[in-house]
C-alpha positions in Angstrom: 0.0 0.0 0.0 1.5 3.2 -0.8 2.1 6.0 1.6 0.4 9.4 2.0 2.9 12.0 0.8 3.8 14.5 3.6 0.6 16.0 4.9 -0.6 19.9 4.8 -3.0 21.6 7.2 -6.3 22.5 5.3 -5.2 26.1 4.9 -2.1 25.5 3.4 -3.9 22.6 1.3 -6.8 24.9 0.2 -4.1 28.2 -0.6 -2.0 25.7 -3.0 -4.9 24.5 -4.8 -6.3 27.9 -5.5 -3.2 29.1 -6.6 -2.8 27.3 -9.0 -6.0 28.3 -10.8 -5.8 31.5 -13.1 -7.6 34.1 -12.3 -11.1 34.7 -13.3 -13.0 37.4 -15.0 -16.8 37.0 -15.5 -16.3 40.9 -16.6 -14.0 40.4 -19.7 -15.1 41.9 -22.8 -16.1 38.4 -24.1 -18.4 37.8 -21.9 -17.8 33.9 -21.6 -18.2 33.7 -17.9 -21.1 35.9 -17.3 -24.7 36.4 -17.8 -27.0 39.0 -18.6 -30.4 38.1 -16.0 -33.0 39.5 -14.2 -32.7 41.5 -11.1 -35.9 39.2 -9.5 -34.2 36.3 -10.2 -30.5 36.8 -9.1 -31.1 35.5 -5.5 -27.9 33.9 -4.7 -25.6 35.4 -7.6 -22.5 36.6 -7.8 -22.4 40.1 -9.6 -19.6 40.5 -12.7 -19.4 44.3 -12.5 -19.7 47.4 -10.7 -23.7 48.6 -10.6 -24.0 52.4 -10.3 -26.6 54.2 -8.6 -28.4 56.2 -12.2 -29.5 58.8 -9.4 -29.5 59.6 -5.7 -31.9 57.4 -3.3 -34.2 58.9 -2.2 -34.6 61.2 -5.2 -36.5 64.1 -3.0 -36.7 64.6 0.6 -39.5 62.5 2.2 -41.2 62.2 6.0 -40.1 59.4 8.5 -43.2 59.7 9.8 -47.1 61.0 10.3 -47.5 64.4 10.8 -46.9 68.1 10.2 -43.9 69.9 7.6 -42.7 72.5 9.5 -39.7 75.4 9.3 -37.9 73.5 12.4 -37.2 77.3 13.8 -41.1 77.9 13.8 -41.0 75.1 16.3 -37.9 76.0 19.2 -38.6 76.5 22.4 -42.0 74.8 22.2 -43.0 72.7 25.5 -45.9 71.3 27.0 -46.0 74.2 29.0 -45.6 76.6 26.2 -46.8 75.3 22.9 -45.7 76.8 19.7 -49.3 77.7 17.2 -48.9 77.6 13.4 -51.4 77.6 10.8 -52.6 74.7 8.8 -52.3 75.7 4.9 -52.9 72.0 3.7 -51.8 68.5 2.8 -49.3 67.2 1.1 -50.4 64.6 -2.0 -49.1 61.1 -1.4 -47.5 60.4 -4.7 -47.3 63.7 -6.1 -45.1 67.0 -5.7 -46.9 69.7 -3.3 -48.2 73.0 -5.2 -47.0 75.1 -2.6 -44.3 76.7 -0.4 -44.4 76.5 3.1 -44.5 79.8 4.6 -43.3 81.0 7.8 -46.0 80.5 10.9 -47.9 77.8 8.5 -47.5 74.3 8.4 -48.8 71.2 6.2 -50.0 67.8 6.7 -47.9 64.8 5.3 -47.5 61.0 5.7 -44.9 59.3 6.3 -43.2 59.0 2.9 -44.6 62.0 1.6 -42.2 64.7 -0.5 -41.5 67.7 1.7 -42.7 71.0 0.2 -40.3 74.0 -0.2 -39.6 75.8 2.5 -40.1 73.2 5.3 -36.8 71.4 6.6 -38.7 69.1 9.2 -41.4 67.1 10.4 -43.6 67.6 13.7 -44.6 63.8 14.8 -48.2 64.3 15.3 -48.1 62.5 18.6 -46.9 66.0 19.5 -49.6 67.4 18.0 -53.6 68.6 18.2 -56.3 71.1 16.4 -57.3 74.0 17.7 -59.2 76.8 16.5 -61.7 77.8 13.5 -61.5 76.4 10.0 -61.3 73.3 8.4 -58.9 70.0 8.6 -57.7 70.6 5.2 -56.5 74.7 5.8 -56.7 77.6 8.2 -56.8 75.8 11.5 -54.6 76.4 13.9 -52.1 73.4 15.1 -50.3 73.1 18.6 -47.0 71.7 18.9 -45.9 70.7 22.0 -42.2 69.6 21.3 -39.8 71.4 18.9 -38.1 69.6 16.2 -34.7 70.5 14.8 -33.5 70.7 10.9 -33.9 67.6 9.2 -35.9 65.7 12.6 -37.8 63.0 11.1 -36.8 63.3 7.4 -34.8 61.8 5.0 -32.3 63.8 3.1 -32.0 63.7 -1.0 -29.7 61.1 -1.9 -29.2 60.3 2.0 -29.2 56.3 1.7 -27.4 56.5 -2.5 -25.9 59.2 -3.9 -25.6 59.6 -7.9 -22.7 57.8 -9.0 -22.0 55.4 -5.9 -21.2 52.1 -6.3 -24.0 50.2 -4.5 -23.0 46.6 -5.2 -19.7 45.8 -6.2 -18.6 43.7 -8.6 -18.0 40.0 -7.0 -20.5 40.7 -4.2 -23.7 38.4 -3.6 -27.2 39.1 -4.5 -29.5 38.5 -1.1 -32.9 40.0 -0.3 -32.0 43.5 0.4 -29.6 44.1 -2.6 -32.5 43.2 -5.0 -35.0 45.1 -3.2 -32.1 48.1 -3.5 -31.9 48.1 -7.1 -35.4 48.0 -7.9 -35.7 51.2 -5.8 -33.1 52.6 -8.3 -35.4 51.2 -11.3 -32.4 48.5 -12.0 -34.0 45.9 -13.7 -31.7 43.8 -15.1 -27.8 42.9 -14.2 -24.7 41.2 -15.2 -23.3 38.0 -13.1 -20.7 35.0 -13.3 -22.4 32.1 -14.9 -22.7 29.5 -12.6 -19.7 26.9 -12.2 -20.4 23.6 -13.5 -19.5 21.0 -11.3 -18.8 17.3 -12.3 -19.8 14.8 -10.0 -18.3 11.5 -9.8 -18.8 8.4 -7.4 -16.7 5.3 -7.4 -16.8 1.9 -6.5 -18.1 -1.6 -7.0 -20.1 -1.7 -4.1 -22.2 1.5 -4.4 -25.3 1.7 -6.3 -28.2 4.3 -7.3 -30.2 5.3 -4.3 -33.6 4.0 -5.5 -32.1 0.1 -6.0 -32.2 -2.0 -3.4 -28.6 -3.0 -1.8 -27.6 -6.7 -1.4 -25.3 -7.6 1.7 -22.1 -5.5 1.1 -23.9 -2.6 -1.4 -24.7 1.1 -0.5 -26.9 3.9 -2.0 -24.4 6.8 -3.3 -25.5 9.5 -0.9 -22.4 11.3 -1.9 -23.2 13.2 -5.2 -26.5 14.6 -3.6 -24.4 15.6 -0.4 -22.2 17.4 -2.9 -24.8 18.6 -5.3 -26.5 20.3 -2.7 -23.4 22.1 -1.4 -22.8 23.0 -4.7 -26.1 24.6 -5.9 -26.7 26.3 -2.4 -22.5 28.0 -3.4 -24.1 29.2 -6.5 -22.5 26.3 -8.6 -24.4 24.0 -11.1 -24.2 19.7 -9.9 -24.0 18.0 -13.2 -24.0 14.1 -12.6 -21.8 11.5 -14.2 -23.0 8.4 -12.5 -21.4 5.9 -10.7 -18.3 4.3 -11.7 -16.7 0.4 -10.9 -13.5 0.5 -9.8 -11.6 0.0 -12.5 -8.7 2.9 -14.0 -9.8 3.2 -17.9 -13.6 3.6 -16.8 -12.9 5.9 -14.1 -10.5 8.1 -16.5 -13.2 8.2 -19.3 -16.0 9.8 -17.0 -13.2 12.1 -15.5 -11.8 13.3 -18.7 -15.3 14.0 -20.1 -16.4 15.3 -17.0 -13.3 17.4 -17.2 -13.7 18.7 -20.8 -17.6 19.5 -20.0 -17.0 21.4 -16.5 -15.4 23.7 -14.6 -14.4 21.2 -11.5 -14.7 17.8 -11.5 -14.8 16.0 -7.8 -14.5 12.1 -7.6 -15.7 10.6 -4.3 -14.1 7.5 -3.0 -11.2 6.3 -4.0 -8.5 8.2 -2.3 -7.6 6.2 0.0 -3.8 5.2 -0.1 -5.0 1.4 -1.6 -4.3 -1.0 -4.6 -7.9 -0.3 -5.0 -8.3 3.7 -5.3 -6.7 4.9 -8.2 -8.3 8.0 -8.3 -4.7 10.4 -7.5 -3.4 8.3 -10.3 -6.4 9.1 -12.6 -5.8 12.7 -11.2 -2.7 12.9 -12.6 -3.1 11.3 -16.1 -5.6 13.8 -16.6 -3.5 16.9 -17.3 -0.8 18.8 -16.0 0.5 19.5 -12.9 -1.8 16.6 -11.9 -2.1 16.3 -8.2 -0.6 18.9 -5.6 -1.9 17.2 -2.6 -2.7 13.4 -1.5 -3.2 13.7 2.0 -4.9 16.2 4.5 -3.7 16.8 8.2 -7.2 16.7 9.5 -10.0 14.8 10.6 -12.2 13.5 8.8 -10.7 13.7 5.1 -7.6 12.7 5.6 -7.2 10.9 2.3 -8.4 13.9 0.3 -6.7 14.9 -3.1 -6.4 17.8 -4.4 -5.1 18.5 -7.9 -5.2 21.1 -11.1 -5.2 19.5 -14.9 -4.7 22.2 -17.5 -6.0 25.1 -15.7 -8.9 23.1 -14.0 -9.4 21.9 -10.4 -10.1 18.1 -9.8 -10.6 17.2 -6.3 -10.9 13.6 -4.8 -12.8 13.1 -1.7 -13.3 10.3 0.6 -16.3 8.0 0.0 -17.1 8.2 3.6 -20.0 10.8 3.6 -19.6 13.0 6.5 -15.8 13.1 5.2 -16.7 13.9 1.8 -19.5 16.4 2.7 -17.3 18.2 5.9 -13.9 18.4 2.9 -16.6 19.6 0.5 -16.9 22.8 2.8 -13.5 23.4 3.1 -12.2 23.0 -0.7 -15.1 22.4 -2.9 -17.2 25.5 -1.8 -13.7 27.8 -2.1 -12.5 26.6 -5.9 -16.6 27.8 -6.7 -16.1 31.0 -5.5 -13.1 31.8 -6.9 -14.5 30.8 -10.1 -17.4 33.2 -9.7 -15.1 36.2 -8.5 -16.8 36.3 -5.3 -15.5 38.6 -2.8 -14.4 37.3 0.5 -17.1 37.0 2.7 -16.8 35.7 6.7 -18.3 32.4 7.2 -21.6 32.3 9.4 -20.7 31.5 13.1 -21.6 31.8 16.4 -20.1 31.6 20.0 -21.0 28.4 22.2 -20.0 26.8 25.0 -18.8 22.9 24.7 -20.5 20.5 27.1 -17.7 18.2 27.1 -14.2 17.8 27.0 -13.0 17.2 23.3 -9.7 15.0 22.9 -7.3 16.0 20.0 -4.3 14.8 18.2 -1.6 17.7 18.1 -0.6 18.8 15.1 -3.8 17.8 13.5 -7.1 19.6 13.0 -10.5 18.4 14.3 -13.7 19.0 12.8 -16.7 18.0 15.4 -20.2 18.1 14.6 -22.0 19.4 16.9 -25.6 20.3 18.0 -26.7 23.5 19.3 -28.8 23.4 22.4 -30.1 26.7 23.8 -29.5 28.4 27.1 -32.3 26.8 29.5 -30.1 23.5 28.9 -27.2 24.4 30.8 -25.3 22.0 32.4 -22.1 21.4 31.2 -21.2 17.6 30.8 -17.7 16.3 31.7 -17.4 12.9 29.5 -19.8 11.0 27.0 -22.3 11.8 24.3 -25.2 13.5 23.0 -27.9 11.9 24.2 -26.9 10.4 27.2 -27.2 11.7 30.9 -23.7 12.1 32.2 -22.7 14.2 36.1 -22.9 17.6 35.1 -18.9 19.3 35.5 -18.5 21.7 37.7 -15.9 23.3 34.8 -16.1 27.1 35.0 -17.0 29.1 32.1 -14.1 30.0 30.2 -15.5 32.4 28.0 -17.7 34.8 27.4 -20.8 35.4 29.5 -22.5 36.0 26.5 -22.7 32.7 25.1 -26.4 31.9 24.7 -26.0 28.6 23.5 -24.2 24.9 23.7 -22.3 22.9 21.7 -23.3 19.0 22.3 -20.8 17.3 19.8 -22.1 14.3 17.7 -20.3 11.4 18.5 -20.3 8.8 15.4 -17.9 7.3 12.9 -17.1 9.2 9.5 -19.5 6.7 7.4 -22.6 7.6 9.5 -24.5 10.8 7.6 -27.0 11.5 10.6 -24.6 12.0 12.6 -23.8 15.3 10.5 -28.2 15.3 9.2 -28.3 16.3 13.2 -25.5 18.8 13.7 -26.3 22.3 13.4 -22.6 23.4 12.7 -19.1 22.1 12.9 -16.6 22.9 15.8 -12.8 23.2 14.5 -10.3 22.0 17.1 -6.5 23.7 15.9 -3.7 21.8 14.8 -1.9 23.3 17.9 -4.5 21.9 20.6 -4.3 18.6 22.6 -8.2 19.0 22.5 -11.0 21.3 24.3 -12.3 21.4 27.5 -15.7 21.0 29.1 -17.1 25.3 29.6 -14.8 26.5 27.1 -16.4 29.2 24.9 -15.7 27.9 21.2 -16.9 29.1 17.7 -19.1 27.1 15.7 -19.0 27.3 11.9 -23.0 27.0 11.0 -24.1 24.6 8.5 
């Protein structure tokens, strides 16, 4: 059985394969790697150029709220005690520009998200506010204010949340709720982003079979490519599926070279394992040059991963065991899509927990633990054992922060076991420079 080649920590693993990819460009004047679409439909995309606000946002100075456009120095000094009395000269139109100034002494009804008229620089809530007097609602009655506003109080400036000519979504940068909502205030209807990557997706080996077959003794559904498919549409890549394939070289190097000439990244699951039966680093490297950069991961689980670059594209090989494959796919799959895309760096979702149990480690290695987040009425912090199970609560202070709402129970269960990952609510990294972690320790959890 051959040896793993000297190991490298995930980082150093994951900078060597990306830097051996050239760079991308979904903005280049050929426009190969980019879309025209829809602004409704570019949830989850990656943007290929700079969008430009066409004019400031708002485009006219509006009310925060219900009430009264005022001149804010009409309004000082005016108390409970001693209310200030303008005059009521009408309302502003929602949807349409007032027909008149605001004159000194007078004042106008507006809604919130009504256009101030000229001559008023700020709105009276109308909490603060009552009739008094002859006349009508509409004009000529008299209006008591009992607290004084300053310039600008409860309005929004011209161009206060855009102004002409900003940038408000960078090229690279992700399309979510609020940045579609934001271009359709600016009448931005349409926009350019990276096309999605196109991911090949291989699985290997005799004994694994199509998940709606029934196994014999020794057989097992692929759960792999669906794992991987749906870490790879939810990245903004596209899963394309090339089956499963035996475990022989020249069928595995067929699928992987079309696979190859059809996609951006290929990823083969199984078959890395240092064994006269996983030829997949050797498939790797016939594929194209420099072949594979790294056979061998210093962490757990995925230490047999591969990682490797054939002409200018990445192949990866990952374990066949699925937590393995799908905890690796986080930590190299989902980085080769984004640099792909040109997506901008963007932290990872996490959140501060305290661990319930002490966590063993190997030094020099890095752990990844799934673990489930239990909320704050559970708090008793365990000193040994596993989810599930009752154990004598440690009396271990808390090392942390008192602001920790939540615990981190780790699933305990062998790499080939996907619930225990189906159950986990995020994964707990233990460094490479750590004997392990102890029972009250306030640790970061890396949300699924």
């Amino acid at each position: 059985m051959p040896e793993f080649l000297t190991l490298l920590s995930p980082d150093d693993a994951r900078e060597k394969l990306l830097s051996h990819l050239p760079a991308s460009d979904p903005a280049s004047p050929s426009g190969t790697m980019s879309e025209q679409i829809d602004v409704a439909s570019s949830l989850g995309r990656v943007t290929a150029e700079d969008i430009r606000a066409p004019h400031p946002l708002p485009d006219f100075r509006r009310s925060t709220v219900d009430g009264y456009a005022v001149r804010a120095k009409d309004t000082f000094g005016a108390s409970d005690s001693l209310p200030a009395y303008l005059v009521l000269m009408g309302e502003v139109p929602m949807g349409d520009a007032p027909s008149s100034t605001l004159e000194s002494g007078r004042c106008m009804t507006i809604h919130t998200g009504g256009m101030l008229p000229e001559g008023a620089d700020a709105v009276v809530m109308l909490e603060y506010t009552q009739t008094v007097g002859a006349g009508s609602f509409r004009s000529n009655a008299e209006i008591e204010i009992s607290k004084s506003v300053a310039e600008g109080e409860n309005v929004i400036a011209l161009g206060e949340d855009v102004a002409q000519g900003q940038v408000v979504q960078p090229k690279g940068s992700l399309m979510r709720p609020a940045e579609i909502g934001g271009l359709m205030a600016l009448g931005i209807t349409n926009l350019r982003v990276s096309k999605r990557v196109r991911v090949g997706l291989i699985s290997s080996g005799d004994e694994v079979i199509p998940p709606e077959q029934s196994p014999r003794p020794g057989q097992v559904r692929d759960i792999n490519s669906y794992t991987l498919a749906a870490l790879v549409t939810k990245s903004g890549g596209e899963p394309v599926f090339y089956g499963i394939v035996g475990d022989t070289f020249d069928a595995l190097k067929e699928i992987a070279a079309s696979a190859l000439t059809e996609c951006d990244l290929v990823v083969i699951t199984a078959g890395s394992s240092a064994s006269t039966r996983d030829m997949t680093a050797d498939v790797i490297g016939s594929l194209g040059q420099p072949g594979v950069l790294v056979h061998g991961i210093n962490t757990r689980p995925g230490k047999p991963t591969i990682l490797g670059v054939c002409d200018g594209k990445a192949v990866i090989g990952l374990p066949g065991n699925p937590v393995s494959a799908l905890v690796n796919g986080y930590l190299f799959v989902v980085p080769v899509i984004e640099k792909l895309l040109g997506a901008n760096p963007r932290p990872k979702a996490t959140i501060h927990a305290r661990l319930t149990v002490n966590l063993p480690s190997q030094a020099g290695r890095e752990d990844w633990w799934p673990v489930k987040l239990v909320g704050p009425e559970r708090n008793e912090v365990k000193s040994k054992g596993s989810v599930g199970k009752s154990n004598s609560p440690s009396t271990a202070p808390l090392r942390g922060s008192a602001q920790d709402e939540y615990n981190a129970d780790p699933i305990f269960g062998k790499s080939n076991l996907i619930f225990t990952l189906a159950a986990a609510d995020g994964l707990l990294r233990i460094p490479p420079d750590a004997t392990g972690l102890s029972a009250g320790e306030s640790v970061e959890v890396v949300l699924l």
